[in-house]
N, C-alpha and C positions, 0 to 999 in steps of 0.2 A: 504494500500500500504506500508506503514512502515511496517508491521509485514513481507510481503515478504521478502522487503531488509534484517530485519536483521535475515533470518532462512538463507540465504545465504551469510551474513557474516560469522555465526557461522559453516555454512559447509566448507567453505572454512578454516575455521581459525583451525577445527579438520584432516582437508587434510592434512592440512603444519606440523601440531604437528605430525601425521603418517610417513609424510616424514625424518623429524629430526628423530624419534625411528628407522629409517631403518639406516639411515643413520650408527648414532651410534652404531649399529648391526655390521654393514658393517664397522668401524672406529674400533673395539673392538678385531672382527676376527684377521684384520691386523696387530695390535698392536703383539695379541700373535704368531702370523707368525714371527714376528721381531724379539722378544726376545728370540722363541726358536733358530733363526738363531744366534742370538748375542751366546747363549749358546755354539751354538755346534762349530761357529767361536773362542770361547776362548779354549774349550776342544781340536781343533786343535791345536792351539799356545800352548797350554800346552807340548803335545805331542813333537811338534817340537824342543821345549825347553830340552826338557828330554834326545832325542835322538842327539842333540846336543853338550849338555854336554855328554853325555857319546862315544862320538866320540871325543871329547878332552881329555879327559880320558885315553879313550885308546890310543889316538897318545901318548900321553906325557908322560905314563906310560911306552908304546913301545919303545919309546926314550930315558927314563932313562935304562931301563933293557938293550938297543943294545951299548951302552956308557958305563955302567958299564962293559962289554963285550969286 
């Protein structure tokens, strides 16, 4: 009767270890879903920046030239 119990501890205890490897699977995917999203959220803010300045740029460049004028 002991040797029952424990072939059924040890099935159970390679269940749960299978379940954590999924998990982690599933926890890994996510991870790089994130980062590529962090990426392409900064290459926006880049952009934004860019066109930003160069819209001050051109006001203040415009403003010196219609003054000079």
């Amino acid at each position: 009767m002991k040797k029952n119990d424990q072939d059924k501890i040890k099935f159970n205890f390679n269940v749960s270890t299978n379940k954590s490897l999924e998990i982690d699977k599933i926890k890994t995917t996510n991870i790089n879903i994130l980062l590529n999203r962090v990426k392409s959220n900064k290459k926006r803010a880049v952009k934004k920046r860019i066109l930003f300045i160069s819209v001050i740029v051109f006001l203040i460049s415009s403003l010196t030239f219609y003054l000079n004028f």
